[in-house]
C-alpha positions as CSV (number, residue, x, y, z in Angstrom):
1,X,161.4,192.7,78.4
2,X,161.2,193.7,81.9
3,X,161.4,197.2,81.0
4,X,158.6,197.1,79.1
5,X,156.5,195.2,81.7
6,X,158.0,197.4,84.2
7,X,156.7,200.4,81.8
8,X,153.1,198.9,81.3
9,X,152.9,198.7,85.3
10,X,152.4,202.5,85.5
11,X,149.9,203.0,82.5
12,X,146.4,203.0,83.6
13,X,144.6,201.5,80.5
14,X,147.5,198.9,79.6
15,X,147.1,195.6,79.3
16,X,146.3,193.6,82.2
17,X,150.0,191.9,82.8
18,X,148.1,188.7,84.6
19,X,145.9,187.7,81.9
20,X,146.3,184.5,80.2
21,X,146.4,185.7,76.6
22,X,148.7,188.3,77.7
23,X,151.0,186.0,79.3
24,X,150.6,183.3,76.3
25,X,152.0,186.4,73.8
26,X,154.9,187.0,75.9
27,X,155.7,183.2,76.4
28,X,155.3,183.5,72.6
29,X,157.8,186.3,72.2
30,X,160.1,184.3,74.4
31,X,160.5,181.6,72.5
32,X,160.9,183.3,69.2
33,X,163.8,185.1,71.0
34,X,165.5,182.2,71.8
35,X,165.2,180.2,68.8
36,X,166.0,183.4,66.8
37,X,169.2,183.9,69.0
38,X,171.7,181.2,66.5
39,X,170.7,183.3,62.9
40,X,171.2,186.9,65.3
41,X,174.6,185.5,66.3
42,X,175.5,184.7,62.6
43,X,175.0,187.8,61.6
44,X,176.5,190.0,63.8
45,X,179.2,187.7,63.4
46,X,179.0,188.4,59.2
47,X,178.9,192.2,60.1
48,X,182.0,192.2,62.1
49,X,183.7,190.5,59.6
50,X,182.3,193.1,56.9
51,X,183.6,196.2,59.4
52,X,186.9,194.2,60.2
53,X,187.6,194.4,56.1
54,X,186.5,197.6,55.4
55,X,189.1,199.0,58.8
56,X,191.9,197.1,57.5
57,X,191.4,198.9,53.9
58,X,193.9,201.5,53.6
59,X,191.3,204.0,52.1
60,X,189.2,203.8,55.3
61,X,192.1,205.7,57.5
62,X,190.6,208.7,56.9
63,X,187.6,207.5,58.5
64,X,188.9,205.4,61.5
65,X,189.6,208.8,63.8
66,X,187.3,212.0,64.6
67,X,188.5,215.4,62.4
68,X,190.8,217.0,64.9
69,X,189.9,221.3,65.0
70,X,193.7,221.5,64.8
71,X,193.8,219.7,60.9
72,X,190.2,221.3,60.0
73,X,189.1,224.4,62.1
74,X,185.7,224.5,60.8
75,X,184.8,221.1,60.7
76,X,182.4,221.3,63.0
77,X,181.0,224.7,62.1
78,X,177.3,224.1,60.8
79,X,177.8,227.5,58.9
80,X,180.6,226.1,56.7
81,X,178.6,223.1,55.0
82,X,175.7,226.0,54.1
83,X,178.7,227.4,51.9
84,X,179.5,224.0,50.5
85,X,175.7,223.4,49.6
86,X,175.6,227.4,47.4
């Protein structure tokens, strides 16, 4: 948040940061953070769970570590996937 208010400070036609409807929406933004802060925590919590299954799969090896130039030298080469796509 302070970024942004940080980021308004140097626009000439922003918001005024001192006015009370201004300052009411962020108190309002706030709050929501807060209280939305227990169902956030859930969920990362669900996805970590999710990626923690999906690494411990043994078909998702493949995927765990970046393509080494040594295994495939043109892994990287935007000109070999134009001769896949043909």
């Amino acid at each position: 948040m302070k970024y942004l208010l940080n980021f308004l400070e140097g626009i000439p036609d922003a918001p005024n940061l001192s006015d009370p409807q201004f300052q009411q929406l962020l108190a309002e933004v706030q709050a929501g953070k807060s209280s939305n802060r227990s169902s956030a925590d859930a969920f990362y919590d669900s996805l970590e769970k999710i990626i923690n299954e999906l690494k411990s799969s043994p078909e998702s090896i493949a995927f765990q570590r970046p393509v080494s130039k040594r295994d495939a030298p043109d892994y990287y080469d935007g000109k070999s996937c134009s001769k896949m796509l043909l």
